[in-house]
BAVEX-450730 format. One line per field, with one value per residue (C-alpha): residue number from 1; residue in one letter; x, y, z. Coordinates in steps of 0.1 Angstrom, whole numbers, plus 5000, padded with zeros to 4 digits. Layout:
pos: c(NUM:...) $
code: c(a:...) $
x: c(X:...) $
y: c(Y:...) $
z: c(Z:...) $
//
This chain:
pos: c(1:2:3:4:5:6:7:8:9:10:11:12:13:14:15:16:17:18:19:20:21:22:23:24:25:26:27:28:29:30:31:32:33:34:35:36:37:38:39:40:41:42:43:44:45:46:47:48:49:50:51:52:53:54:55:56:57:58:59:60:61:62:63:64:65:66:67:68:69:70:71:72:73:74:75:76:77:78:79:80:81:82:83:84:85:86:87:88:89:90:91:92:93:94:95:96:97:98:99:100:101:102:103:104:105:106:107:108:109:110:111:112:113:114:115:116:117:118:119:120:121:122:123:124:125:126:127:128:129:130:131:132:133:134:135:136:137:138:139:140:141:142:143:144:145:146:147:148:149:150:151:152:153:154:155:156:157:158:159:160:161:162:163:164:165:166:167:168:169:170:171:172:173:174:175:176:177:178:179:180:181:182:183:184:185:186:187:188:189:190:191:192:193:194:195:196:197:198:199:200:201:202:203:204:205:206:207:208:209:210:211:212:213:214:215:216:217:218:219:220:221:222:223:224:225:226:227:228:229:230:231:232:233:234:235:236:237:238:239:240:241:242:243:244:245:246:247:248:249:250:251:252:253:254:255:256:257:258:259:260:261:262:263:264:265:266:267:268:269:270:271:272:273:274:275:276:277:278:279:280:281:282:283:284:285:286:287:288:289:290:291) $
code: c(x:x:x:x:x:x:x:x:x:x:x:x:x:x:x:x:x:x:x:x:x:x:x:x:x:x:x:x:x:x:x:x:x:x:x:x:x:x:x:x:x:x:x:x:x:x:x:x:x:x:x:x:x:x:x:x:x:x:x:x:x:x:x:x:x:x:x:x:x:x:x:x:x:x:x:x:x:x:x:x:x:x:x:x:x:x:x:x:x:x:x:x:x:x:x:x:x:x:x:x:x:x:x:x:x:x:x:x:x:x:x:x:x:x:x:x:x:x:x:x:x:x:x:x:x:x:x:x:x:x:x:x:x:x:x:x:x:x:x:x:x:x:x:x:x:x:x:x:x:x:x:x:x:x:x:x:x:x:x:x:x:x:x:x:x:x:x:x:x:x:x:x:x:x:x:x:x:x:x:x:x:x:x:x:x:x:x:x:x:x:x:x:x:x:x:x:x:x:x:x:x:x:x:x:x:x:x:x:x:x:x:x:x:x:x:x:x:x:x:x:x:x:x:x:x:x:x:x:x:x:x:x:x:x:x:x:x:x:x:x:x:x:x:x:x:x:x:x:x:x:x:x:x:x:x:x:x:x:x:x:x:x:x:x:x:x:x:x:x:x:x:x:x:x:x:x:x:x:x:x:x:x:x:x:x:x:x:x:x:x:x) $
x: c(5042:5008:4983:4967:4936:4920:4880:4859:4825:4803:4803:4800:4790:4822:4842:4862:4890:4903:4931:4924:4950:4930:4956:4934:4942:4975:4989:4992:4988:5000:4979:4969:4939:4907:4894:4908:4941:4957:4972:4960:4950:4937:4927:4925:4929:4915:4931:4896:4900:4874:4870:4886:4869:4857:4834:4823:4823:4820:4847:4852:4817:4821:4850:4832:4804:4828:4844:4811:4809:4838:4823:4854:4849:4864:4889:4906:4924:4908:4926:4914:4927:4920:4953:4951:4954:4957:4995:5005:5038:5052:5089:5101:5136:5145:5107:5094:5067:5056:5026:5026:4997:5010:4991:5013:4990:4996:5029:5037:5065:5051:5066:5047:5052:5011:4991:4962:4965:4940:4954:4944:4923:4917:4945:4943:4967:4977:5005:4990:5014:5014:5043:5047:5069:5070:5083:5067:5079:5069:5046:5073:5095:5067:5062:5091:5091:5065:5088:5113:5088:5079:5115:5120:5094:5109:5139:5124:5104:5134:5157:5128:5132:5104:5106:5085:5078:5048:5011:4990:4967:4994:4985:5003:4999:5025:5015:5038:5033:5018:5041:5038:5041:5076:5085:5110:5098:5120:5129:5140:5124:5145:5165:5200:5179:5172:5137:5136:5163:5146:5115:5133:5147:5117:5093:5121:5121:5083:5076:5105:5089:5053:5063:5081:5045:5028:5046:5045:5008:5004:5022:5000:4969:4940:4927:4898:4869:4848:4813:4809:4828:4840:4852:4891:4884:4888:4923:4927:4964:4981:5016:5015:5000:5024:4994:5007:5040:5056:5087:5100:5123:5145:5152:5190:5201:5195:5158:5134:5121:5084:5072:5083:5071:5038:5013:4976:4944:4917:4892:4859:4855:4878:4908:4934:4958:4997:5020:5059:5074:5108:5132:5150:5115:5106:5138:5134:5100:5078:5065:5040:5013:4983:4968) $
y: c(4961:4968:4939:4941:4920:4911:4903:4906:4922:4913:4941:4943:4911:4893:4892:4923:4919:4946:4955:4973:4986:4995:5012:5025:5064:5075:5079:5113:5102:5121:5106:5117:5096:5106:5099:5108:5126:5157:5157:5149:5124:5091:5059:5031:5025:5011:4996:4985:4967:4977:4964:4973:5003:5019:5046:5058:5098:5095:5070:5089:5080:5046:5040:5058:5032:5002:5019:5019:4982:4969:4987:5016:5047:5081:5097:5077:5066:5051:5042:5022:5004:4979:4960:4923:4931:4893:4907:4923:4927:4945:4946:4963:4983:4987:4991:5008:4989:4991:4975:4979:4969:4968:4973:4991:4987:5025:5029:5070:5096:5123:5147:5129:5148:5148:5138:5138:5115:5079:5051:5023:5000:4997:4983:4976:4997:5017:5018:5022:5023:5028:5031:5031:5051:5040:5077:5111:5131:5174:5181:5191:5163:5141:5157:5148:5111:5113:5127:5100:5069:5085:5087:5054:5039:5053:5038:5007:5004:5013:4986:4965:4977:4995:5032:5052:5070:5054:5055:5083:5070:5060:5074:5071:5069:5075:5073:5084:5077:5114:5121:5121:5150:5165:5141:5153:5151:5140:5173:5151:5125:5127:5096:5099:5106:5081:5071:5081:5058:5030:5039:5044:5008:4993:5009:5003:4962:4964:4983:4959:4929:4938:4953:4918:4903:4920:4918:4878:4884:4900:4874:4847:4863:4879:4859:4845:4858:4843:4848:4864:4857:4830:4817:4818:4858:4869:4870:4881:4891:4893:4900:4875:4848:4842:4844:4865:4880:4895:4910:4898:4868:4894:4915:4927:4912:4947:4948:4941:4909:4905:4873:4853:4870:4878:4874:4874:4891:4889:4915:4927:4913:4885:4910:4904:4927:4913:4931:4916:4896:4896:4913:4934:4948:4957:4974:4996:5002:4989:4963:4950:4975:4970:5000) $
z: c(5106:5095:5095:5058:5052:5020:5021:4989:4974:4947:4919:4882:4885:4895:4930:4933:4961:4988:5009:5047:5064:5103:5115:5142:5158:5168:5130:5107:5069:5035:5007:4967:4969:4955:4996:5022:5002:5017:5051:5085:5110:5095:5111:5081:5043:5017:4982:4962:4932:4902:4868:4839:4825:4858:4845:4876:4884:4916:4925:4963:4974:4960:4985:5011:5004:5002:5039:5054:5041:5061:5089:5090:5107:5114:5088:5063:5029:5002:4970:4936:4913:4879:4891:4905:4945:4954:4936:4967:4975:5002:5020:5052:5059:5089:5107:5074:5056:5020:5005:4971:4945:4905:4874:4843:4820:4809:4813:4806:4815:4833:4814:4782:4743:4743:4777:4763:4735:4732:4748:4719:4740:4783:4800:4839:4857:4881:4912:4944:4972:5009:5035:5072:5090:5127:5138:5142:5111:5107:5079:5059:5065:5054:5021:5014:5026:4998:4972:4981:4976:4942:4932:4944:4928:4896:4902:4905:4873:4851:4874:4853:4822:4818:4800:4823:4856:4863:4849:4850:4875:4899:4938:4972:5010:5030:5074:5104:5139:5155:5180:5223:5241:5245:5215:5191:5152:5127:5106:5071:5045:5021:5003:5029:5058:5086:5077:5041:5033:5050:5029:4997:5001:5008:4980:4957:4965:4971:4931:4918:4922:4917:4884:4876:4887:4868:4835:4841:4846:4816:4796:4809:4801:4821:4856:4855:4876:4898:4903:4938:4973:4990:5022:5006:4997:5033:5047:5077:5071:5037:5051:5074:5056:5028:5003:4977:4965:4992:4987:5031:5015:4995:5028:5033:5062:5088:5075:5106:5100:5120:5103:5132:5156:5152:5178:5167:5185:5165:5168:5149:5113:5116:5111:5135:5149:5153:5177:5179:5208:5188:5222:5194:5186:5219:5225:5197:5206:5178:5192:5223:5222:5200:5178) $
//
């Protein structure tokens, strides 16, 4: 289960919150982020919340520049959105994690009657997600875990009665374990195979209830910002803390459950890493070693 923290950066001249995901080497990443996107080995990333209105052209050296700031190195994800990250949610299928930020403020079909028409006003948005697979998948096989989380996010937003596919700024991560030598990939990602069934079900419950989040936001008007960090910005883990909306309490009953059994080493920055001592974990492999 990956070990999300949240620390904060003064900007626009308010508190702006992030996600880091140091997921450290040993994992192959798909992404359609503006940093880092494509395929290939990456070691962390990086969900930055900006303000409303973000007007800057060069939004992959910003997040380069926030990277450096959280002292990240090597290759990497970075991903940005106008959405309230302290809205997290996440849920986890089976050893398959999603983490899921929520902002529709633009809802749109892709296949929109005119793209390119003015949206009447800013309205935060954007869908960021990012999945774990804990299982060497081929490049193609990946693509298509990809595929599958966009489908399934879909699926979620109209299971909440919104008329849309998503917004047009919407981006995605999706990270596999690289595989040992002599190790078999997994040749499918698609929604009835093994791992991209596990993922579909947890992006699905992960989207579901950040869209319901965020609509609940929106109904109770904008949050109020505060002037520049605090103490109570830095989280060392988001899943593990219980500080925001995570999707763990509406697991089906054969999702792997790692909230009890979380053992904490913190390292550089305050940011722990958790490995599992649950025996079922260990069987199965996930659990005991640090990365």
């Amino acid at each position: 289960m990956p070990v999300v923290a949240r620390a904060g950066r003064l900007e626009d001249g308010a508190c702006r919150h992030m996600l880091v995901w140091r997921a450290g080497p040993g994992w192959r990443m798909i992404s359609s982020a503006v940093l880092g996107g494509g395929i290939g080995a990456r070691e962390w990333v990086l969900n930055a919340q900006v303000r409303p209105g973000y007007s800057r052209m060069d939004p992959d050296r910003h997040l380069a520049e926030l990277a450096r700031a959280q002292g990240l190195a090597g290759p990497g994800v970075g991903l940005m959105t106008a959405a309230q990250v302290d809205d997290v949610t996440w849920a986890v299928d089976q050893g398959v994690t999603a983490v899921v930020t929520t902002g529709i403020g633009v809802p749109t079909w892709a296949a929109a009657p005119d793209p390119g028409a003015a949206d009447a006003g800013h309205r935060p948005g954007t869908i960021n997600i990012l999945v774990a697979v804990p299982a060497p998948v081929s490049d193609s096989g990946l693509v298509n875990l990809l595929a599958t989380a966009t489908e399934a996010k879909v699926q979620a937003l109209l299971d909440a009665d919104y008329s849309c596919s998503g917004t047009p700024s919407d981006a995605i991560c999706v990270a596999v374990r690289e595989s040992a030598p002599g190790e078999r990939h997994e040749l499918f990602g698609g929604p009835r195979s093994t791992w991209g069934s596990r993922l579909a079900r947890a992006v699905h419950r992960a989207v579901l209830q950040g869209a319901e989040r965020d609509r609940a936001r929106r109904e109770t008007g904008k949050p109020v910002d505060h002037g520049g960090p605090t103490p109570s910005c830095a989280v060392a883990d988001v899943l593990g803390s219980g500080r925001s909306g995570g999707a763990a309490a509406q697991l089906s009953v054969d999702a792997l459950r790692l909230g009890p059994h979380l053992v904490e080493d913190r390292g550089e920055f305050g940011i722990p890493q958790l490995v599992s001592d649950d025996p079922a974990v260990l069987r199965a492999g996930h659990g005991a070693a640090r990365s």
